[in-house]
FIDO-720544 format. One record per residue (C-alpha): z, x, y; chain. Coordinates in steps of 0.5 Angstrom, whole numbers, always signed. Layout:
     w     u     v milum
     Z     X     Y     A
...
REM end
This chain:
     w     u     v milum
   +25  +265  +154     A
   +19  +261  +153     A
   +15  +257  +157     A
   +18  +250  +154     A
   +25  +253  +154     A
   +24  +255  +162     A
   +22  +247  +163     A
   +27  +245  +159     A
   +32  +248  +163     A
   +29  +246  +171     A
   +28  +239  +168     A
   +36  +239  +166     A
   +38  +242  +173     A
   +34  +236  +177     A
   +37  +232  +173     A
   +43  +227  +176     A
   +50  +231  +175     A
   +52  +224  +171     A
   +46  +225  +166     A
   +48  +232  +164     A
   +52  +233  +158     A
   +60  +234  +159     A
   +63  +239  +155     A
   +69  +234  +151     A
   +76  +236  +154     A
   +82  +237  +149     A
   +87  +231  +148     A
   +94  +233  +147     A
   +99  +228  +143     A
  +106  +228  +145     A
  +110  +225  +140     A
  +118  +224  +139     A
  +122  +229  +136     A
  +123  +229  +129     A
  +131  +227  +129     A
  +133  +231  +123     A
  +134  +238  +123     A
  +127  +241  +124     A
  +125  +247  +128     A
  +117  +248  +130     A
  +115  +254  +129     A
  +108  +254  +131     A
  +110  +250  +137     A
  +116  +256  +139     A
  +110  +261  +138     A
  +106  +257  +142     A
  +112  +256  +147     A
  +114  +264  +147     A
  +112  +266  +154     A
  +117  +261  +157     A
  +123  +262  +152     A
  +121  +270  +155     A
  +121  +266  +162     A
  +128  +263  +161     A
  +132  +270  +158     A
  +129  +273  +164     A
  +131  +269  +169     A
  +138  +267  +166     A
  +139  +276  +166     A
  +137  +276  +173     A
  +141  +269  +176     A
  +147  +272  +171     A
  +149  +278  +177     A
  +145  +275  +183     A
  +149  +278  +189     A
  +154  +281  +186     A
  +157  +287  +189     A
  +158  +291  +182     A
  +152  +287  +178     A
  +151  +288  +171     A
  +158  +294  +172     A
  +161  +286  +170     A
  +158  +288  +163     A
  +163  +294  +162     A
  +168  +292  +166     A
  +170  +285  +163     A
  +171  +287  +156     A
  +175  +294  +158     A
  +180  +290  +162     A
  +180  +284  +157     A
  +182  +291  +152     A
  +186  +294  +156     A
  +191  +288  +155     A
  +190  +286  +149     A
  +192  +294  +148     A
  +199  +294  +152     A
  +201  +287  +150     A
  +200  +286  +143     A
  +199  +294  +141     A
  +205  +297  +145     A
  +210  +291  +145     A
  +208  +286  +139     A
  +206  +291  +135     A
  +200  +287  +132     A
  +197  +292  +124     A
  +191  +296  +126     A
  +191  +299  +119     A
  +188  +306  +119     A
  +185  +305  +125     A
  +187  +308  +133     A
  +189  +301  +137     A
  +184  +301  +143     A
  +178  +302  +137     A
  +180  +297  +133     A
  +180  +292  +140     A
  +175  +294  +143     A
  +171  +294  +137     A
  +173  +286  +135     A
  +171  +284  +142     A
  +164  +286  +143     A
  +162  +281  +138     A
  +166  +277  +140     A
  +165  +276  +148     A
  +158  +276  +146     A
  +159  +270  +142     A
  +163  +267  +148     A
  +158  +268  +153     A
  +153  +265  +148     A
  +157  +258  +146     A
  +159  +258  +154     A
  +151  +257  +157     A
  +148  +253  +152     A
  +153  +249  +152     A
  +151  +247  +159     A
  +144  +249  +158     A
  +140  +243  +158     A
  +145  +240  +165     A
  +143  +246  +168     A
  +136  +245  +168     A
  +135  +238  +169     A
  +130  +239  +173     A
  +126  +242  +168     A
  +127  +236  +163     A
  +126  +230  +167     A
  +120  +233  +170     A
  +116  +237  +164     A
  +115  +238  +157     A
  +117  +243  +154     A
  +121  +244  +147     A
  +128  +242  +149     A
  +131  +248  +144     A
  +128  +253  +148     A
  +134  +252  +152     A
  +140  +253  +148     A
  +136  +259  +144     A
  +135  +263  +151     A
  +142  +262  +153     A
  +144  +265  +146     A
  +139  +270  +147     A
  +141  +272  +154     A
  +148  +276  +153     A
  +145  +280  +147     A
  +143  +285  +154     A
  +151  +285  +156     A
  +153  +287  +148     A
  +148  +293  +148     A
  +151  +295  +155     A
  +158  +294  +153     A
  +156  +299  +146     A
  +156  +304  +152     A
  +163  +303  +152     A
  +165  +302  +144     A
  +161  +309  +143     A
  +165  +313  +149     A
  +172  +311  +144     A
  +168  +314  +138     A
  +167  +320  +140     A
  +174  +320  +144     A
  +178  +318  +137     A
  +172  +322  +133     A
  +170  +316  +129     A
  +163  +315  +128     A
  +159  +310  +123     A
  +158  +311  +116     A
  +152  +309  +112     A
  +149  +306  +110     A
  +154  +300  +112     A
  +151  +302  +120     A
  +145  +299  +117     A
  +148  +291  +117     A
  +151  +291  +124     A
  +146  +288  +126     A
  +147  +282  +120     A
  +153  +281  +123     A
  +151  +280  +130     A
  +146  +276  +128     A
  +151  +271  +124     A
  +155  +270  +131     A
  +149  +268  +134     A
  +147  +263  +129     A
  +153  +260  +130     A
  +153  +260  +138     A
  +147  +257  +137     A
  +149  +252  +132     A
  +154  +249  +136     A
  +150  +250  +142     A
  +145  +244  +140     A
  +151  +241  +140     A
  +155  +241  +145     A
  +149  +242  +150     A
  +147  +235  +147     A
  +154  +232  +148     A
  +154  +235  +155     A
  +148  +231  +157     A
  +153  +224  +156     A
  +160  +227  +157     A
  +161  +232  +162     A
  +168  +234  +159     A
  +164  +240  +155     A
  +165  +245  +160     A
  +173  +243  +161     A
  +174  +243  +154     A
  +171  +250  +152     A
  +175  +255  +155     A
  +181  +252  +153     A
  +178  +253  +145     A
  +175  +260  +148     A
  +182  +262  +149     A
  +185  +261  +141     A
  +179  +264  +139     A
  +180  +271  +139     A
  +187  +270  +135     A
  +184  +266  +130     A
  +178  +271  +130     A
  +182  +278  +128     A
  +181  +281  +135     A
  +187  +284  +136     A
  +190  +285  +128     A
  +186  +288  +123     A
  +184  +281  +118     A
  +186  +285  +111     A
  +193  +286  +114     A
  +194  +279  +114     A
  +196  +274  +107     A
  +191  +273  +103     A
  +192  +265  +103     A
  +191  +267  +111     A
  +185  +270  +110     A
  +181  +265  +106     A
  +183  +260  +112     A
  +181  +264  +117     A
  +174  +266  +114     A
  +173  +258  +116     A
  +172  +261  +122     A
  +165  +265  +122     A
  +167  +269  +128     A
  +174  +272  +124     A
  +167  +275  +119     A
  +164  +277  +125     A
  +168  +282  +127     A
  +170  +284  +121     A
  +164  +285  +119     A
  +162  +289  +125     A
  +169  +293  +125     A
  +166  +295  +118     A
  +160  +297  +120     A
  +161  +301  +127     A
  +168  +304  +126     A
  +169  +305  +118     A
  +173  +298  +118     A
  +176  +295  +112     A
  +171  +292  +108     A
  +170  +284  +108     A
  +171  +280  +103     A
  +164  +278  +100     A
  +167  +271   +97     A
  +170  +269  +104     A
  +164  +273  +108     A
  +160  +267  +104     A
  +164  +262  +106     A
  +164  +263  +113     A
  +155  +264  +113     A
  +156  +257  +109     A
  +160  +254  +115     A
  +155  +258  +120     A
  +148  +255  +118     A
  +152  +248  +116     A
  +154  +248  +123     A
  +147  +251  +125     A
  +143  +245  +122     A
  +149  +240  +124     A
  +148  +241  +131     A
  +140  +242  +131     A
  +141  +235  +127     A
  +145  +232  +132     A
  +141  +235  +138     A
  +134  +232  +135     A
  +137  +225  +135     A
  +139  +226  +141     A
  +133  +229  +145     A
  +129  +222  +146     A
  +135  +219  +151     A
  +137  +227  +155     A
  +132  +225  +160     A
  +135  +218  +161     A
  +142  +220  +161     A
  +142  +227  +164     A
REM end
């Protein structure tokens, strides 16, 4: 340094501390949500470490001083299959087509359960984090969305199962239709999202969510082709079911993972169209709705 940099410096440092000069701190602006259907992606990107925090939490809170702990995972669907296998295989005779029975259920449950424990915690995902949304701010979607994500752990648990039936009835994938398994399991959490935002907003005004939702998770798997095989139905029935995304779903993943019946193409756009209206419907509603959550939660 030179001379006049060295006086320069002892002069800055006697000066009072109100006379030195302040670095500019950052402003932030908060404004309202947009209230049509908009995702920020900058801002979810910005937020991941707390989306990270909430699937975390919500995975270690799920089986939280349970005596079998994350065993319910496989637990659960195998007892829910070995109903659905004396009742409706043994004594209804429901079709299976060209597939073993138990195959055939356990493989339609998986995605569907997954769907179920999807809708059921984000449906009451913005009540059950009250504290957090009358106190800070954060985007409100990330709740809905970790809860969504929350039970794709318990799907690659219950895969443990699906593959024990595989080898026990010799069935294995066929390529390269292994590859788009994932799609379809992607489309069931679209639409648990999609619904998600709507039902956690309603929830936030109405708390009759929570009453109404399993007795609508009880029809589901009947409307969804979980223990028959769709293309064993009439095909104007089939076309009705497609309505319901979840029927492709299982489908699709049946297709995949144990050389099921192939969807029909028309009617797997037809439950993707109704998937993403569903999608943008709720985020919609859900965006209307955020500047009233943390009054009327």
């Amino acid at each position: 340094m030179t001379e006049t940099e060295v006086k320069a410096r002892r002069a800055a440092e006697r000066a009072p501390v109100d006379e030195r000069p302040r670095r500019q701190a950052p402003t932030f602006v908060i404004r309202p949500a947009p209230r049509w259907p908009h995702l920020d992606f900058a801002e979810l990107l910005h937020y991941r470490e707390l989306l990270g925090t909430f699937v975390w939490r919500d995975i270690k809170v799920r089986y939280k001083q349970t005596f079998l702990g994350v065993a319910w995972a496989l637990l659960v669907p195998v007892f829910t299959a070995a109903v659905y296998v004396v009742v409706f295989g043994k004594f209804a005779k429901f079709p299976s087509g060209l597939k073993p029975y138990p195959l055939l259920v356990f493989a339609g449950l998986l995605p569907m359960q997954c769907f179920s424990s999807a809708l059921n915690g984000s449906s009451v995902s913005l009540v059950a984090n009250s504290a957090l949304v009358t106190k800070v701010y954060f985007p409100r979607v990330l709740l809905p969305l970790a809860a969504v994500l929350v039970p794709v752990v318990d799907f690659a648990l219950g895969m443990l199962v699906l593959v024990g039936l595989m080898a026990r009835y010799r069935n294995w994938p066929k390529f390269p239709e292994f590859f788009l398994a994932p799609a379809f399991v992607l489309l069931a959490l679209v639409t648990a999202l999609g619904a998600g935002f709507l039902l956690s907003a309603l929830n936030t005004r109405y708390r009759d969510v929570p009453y109404a939702i399993p007795v609508f998770m009880q029809v589901l798997p009947f409307v969804s082709a979980v223990p028959y095989a769709l293309n064993e139905v009439p095909l104007k029935w089939q076309w009705i079911l497609s309505i319901n995304p979840i029927s492709t779903v299982v489908t699709g993943w049946r297709w995949c993972v144990i050389g099921g019946a192939p969807p029909n193409p028309q009617m797997t756009l037809l439950s993707v169209g109704v998937a993403l209206l569903l999608l943008l419907g709720g985020l919609a509603f859900f965006r209307a709705s955020e500047p009233r959550f943390a009054d009327t939660i």
